[in-house]
C-alpha positions in Angstrom: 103.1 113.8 71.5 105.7 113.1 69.0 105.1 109.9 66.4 108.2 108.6 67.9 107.6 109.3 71.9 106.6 106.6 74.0 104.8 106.9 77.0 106.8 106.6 80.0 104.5 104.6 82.4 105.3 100.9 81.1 108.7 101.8 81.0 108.7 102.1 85.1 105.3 100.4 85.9 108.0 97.1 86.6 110.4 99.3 88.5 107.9 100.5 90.8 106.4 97.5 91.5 109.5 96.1 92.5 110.6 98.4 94.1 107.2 98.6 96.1 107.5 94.5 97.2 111.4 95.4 98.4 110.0 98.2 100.8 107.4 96.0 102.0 109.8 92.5 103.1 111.7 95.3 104.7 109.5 96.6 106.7 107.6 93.6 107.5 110.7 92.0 108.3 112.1 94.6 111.2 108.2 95.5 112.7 106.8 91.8 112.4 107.1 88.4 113.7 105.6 85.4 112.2 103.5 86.0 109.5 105.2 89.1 109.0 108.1 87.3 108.2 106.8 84.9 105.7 105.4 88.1 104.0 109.3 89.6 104.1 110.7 86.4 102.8 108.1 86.2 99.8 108.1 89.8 98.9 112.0 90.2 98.9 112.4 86.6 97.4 110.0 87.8 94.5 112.3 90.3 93.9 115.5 87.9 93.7 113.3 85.9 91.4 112.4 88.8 88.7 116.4 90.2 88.8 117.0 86.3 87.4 114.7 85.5 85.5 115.7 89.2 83.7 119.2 88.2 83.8 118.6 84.6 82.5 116.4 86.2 79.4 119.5 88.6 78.2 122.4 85.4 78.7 
């Protein structure tokens, strides 16, 4: 590896995850009822949260 180089996994570990909880409130949210949808709301509500609070850190 290069002095310089990084390693690319922290650099989309965050992504992933996100984009992991986002695939899961949608499909909980069309197959489930109930709990199902209290897992859809949380999981795609923790992903509003994160775009924020990333937003409020730049502003």
């Amino acid at each position: 590896m290069k002095p310089g180089a990084r390693r690319q996994t922290p650099v989309f570990a965050i992504p992933a995850i996100i984009a992991i909880a986002t695939l899961i409130g949608l499909v909980g949210g069309l197959v489930g009822d109930g709990a199902a949808d209290l897992v859809s709301w949380l999981a795609l509500g923790s992903c509003l949260v994160t775009i924020g609070w990333s937003l409020r850190k730049r502003a």
